[in-house]
N, C-alpha and C positions, 0 to 999 in steps of 0.2 A: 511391792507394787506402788506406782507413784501416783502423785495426788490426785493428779486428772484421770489415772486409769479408774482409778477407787469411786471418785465422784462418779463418772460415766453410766457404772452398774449401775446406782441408784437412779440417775435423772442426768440427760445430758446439759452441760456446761450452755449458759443462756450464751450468746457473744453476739456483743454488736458491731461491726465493720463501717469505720466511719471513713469515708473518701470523697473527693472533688475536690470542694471550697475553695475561698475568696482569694486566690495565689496567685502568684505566675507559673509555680507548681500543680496547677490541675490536671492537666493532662499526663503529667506524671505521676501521677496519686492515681488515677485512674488505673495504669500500667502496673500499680506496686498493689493495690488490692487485685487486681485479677490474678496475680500471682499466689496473691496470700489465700485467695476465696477458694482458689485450687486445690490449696495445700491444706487446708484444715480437713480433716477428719470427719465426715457427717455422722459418724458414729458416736463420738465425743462429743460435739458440739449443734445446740442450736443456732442457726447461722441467719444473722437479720442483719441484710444491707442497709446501710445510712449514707446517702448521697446528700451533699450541699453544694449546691451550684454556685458558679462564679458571681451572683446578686448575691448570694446565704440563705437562699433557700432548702429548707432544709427535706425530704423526701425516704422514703421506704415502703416497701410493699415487695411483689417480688417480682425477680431478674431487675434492680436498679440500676446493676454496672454496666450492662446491656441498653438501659435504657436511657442512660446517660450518656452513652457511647456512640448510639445512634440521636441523639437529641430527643427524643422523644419521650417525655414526660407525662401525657395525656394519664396514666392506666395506675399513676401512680399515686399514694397519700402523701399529703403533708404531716408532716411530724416534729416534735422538737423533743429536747431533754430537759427534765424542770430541773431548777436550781431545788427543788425543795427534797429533800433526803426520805422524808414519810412517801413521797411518793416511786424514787427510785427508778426513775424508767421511761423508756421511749414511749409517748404519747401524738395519739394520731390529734390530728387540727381536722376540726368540722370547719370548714368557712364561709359555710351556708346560714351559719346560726354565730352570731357574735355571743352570742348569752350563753351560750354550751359552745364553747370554744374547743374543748378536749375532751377526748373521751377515755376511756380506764387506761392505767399506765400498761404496758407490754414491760414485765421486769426485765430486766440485766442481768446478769453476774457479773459479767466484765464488759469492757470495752477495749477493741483493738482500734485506735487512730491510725490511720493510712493515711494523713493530711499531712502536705509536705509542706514546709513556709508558711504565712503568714496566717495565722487563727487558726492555725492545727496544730504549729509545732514552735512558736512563742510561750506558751503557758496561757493563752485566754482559752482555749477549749480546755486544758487541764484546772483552770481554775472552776470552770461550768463542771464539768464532772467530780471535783473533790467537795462542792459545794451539793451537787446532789449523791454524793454519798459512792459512789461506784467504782469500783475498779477497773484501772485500766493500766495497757500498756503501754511501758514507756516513763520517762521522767517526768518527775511534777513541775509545779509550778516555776519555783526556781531553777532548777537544771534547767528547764527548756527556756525558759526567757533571757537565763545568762548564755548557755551558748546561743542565741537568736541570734543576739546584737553581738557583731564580729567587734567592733568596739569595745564594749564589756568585756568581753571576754579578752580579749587580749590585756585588757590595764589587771585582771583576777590572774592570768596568768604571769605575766612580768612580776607580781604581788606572790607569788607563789615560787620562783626560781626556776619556770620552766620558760627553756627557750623559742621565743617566736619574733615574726617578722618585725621588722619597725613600721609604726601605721600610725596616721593622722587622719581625724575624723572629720569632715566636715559637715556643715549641711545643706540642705537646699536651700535655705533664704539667703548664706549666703551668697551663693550663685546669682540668685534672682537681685541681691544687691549691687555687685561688685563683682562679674566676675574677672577682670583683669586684678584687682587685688587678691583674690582666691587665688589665681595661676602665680602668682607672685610668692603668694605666702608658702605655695604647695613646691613649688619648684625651688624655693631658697630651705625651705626645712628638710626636703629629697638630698638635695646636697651635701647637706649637714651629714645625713646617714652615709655617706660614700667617703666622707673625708675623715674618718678614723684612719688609724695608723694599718689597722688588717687591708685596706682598700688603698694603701700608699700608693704603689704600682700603675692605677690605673685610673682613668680618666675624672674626675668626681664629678659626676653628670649627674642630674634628677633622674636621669631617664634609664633602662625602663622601670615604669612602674602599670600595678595592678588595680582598677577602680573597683570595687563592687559596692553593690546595695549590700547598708551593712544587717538588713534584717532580710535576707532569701537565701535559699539555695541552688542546686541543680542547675550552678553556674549561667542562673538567669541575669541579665544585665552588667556580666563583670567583661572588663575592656584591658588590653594589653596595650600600653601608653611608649611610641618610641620618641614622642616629640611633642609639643605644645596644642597643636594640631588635634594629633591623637589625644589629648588630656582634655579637651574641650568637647568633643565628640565623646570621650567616655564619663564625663561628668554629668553631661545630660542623658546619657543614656539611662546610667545608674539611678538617677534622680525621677526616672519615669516609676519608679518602683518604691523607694525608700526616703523619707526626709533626712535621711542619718547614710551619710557616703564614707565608704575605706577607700582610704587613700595607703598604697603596700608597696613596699619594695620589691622590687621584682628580681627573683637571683635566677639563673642556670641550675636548673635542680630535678631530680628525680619526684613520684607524686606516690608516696605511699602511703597505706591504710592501716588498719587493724579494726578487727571488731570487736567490741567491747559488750560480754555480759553479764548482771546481777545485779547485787541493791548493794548491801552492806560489804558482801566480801566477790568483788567481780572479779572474772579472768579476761585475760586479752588471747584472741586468738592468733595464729600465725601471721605475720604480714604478709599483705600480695601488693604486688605497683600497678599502675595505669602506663600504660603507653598509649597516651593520645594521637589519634588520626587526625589529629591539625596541630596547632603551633602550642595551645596549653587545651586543658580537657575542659572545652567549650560545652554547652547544650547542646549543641550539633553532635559531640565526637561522644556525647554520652548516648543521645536518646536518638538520632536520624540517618547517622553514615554507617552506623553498624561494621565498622574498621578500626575502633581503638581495638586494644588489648587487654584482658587481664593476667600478668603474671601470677601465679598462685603455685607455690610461695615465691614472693619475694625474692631473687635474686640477690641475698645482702651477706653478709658476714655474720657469724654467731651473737660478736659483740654489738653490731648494729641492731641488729635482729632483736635481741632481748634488751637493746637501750630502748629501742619503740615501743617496744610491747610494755614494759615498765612504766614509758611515759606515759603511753595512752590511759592507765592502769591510776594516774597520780590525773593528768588535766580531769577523767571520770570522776575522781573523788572532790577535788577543790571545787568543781563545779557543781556537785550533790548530784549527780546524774542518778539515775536505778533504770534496772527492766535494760536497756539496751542504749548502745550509743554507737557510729562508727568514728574513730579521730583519725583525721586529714594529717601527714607528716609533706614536710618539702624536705629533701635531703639536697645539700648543695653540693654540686659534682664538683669541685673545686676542692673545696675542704674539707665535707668528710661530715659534716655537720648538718643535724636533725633539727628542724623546726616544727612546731606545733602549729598546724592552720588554720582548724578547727574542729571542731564536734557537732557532728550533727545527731541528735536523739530520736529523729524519726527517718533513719536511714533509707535509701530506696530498696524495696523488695524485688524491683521487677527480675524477669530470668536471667538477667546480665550482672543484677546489681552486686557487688564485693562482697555486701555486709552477710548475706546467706550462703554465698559462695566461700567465704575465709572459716565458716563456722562448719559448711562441710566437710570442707579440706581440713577444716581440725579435729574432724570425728561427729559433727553432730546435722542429721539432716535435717531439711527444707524442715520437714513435719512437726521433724522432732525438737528442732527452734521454737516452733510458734509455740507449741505443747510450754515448753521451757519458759517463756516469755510471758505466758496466761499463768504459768504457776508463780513466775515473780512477782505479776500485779497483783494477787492475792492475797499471796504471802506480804506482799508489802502494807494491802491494806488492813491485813489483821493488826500489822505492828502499828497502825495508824492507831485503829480501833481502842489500845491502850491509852493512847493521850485524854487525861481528861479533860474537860472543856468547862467544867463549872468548877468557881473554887467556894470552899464551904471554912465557916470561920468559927471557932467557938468548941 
């Protein structure tokens, strides 16, 4: 009998479901908790919504996903999580009375994040949660603020011996300083990348290249660059969202996945590909046209197959990921060759998304994921709970 059936008997599982917040990802965190609130079990678990609005306000009472969904907040409590560990737990906000500001904490057991991007899945809501002592799902602190920043993350990977794009970081001031010497400096280093001996053949252009904000996901603000033009238009776009800009090489390439899970000894599940309904797998072709594709499995060869799955299995570890991750591959249809594009550790759940869909497809369902994912943040925090924190001398 497994952990969660065992606990269930005695007392069901507290779970708090945190979605919305401060993103360009909101509305997509919205779409991956209705998913997730579906699929839990009322049987096993106590289930208390956490909504944080795009100000950070943070909310629960009940139906918030509903009430979030239709804007309307009136019926609902203010609440926050203390940093303080004795107290452990979501706390309603009186804000009628500044001097009894809070009232008794509502415990936790765990915490499921449903926050996509920026203060969900950076590591600043997992440092608010390890500092109040709770468990949750998903990577901590480090996993999730190294893969945020596509910057970091790529200099941790080339540090590592896994292959990924070439990228140059910019940022916004310089833009706001200079930007004719920004386009200068981006399109003479672009260059440089094409003029290896592999790239002899053919023309050694900057172009194309790929902008994004180097801290979101759900391909909010990323721009497909054929010309100078295009590179000025996707520099400001990016910069609406992030001080820290990817500047990527853009190759001819296939867009594969894998889904990554566990703490200490994770598996990777089968790959599936994206076939995008526009030119690369935009916001639109994820969440609006309802016309990409997912392949499941993967269309690949054995050896490709299990080169991905391997690496996905290696960027999870260098990166200290636990609890779940999906990693992004580009495979270049020219050569035959896998890049590593990123990691994302709060995957999307909605009904379409890969990351629950490659773990079906590998034996394990919707339910019996989450199940799975609640016993790893557990598990994880027990092995926390070893670490001592006071040193004693004499």
């Amino acid at each position: 009998m497994g952990s969660i059936e065992y606990m269930a008997e005695l007392n069901k599982i507290r779970i708090g479901i945190i979605f919305g917040g401060q993103s360009g990802e909101h509305e997509v965190s919205l779409m991956s908790a209705r998913s997730v609130l579906a699929a839990l079990n009322p049987d096993k678990y106590e289930i208390h919504q956490i909504g944080i609005t795009q100000e950070g306000a943070w909310f629960t009472g009940e139906n918030v996903l509903e009430a979030f969904t239709s804007n309307q907040l009136d019926n609902l409590d203010r609440a926050s999580i203390s940093p303080d560990p004795t107290l452990r737990g979501l706390r309603l906000v009186d804000e009628s009375d500044i001097r009894e500001r809070t009232q008794a904490a509502l415990p936790l057991d765990v915490v499921f994040p449903v926050l996509h991007g920026t203060y969900g899945e950076d590591g600043t809501l997992q440092g608010l949660l390890e500092m109040a002592g709770i468990p949750y799902v998903g990577a901590g602190v480090l996993g999730s603020a190294l893969c945020m920043d596509k910057g970091v993350f790529q200099d941790v990977m080339v540090a590592n011996g896994i292959p990924v794009l070439e990228t140059l970081v910019v940022l916004r001031s310089e833009m706001n300083a200079d930007m004719d010497g920004l386009l200068a400096k981006i399109e003479r280093t672009a260059a440089g990348w094409t003029a290896r001996p592999e790239f002899a053949s053919q023309d050694a252009s900057s172009y194309p290249l790929f902008i994004k904000p180097a801290n979101l996901g759900s391909s909010v603000g990323i721009s497909k660059c054929r010309n100078r033009s295009d590179l000025v238009e996707g520099l400001i776009e990016a910069s609406r969202y992030d001080r820290r800009i990817i500047v990527q090489r853009g190759i001819n390439a296939r867009e594969i996945e894998v889904s990554v899970l566990g703490n200490d000894k994770p598996q990777a599940s089968i790959p599936g590909e994206i076939i995008p309904s526009r030119e690369f797998y935009s916001y639109e072709a994820k969440y609006l046209d309802n016309t990409s594709q997912l392949l499941i499995p993967a269309p690949l060869s054995f050896e490709i197959s299990e080169e991905a799955r391997a690496l996905a299995i290696r960027a999870y570890r260098v990166t200290d990921c636990s609890g779940m991750a999906r990693v992004d591959f580009l495979l270049e249809k020219e050569t035959g060759k896998l890049y590593v594009s990123e990691i994302n550790t709060i995957p999307g759940f909605t009904k379409i998304s890969m990351y629950p869909k490659l773990w079906e497809a590998s034996g394990l369902s919707y339910p019996g994921l989450l199940d799975r994912l609640v016993e790893l943040a557990l598990e994880r925090q027990a092995d926390k709970e070893r670490t001592e924190h006071r040193f004693h001398t004499g």
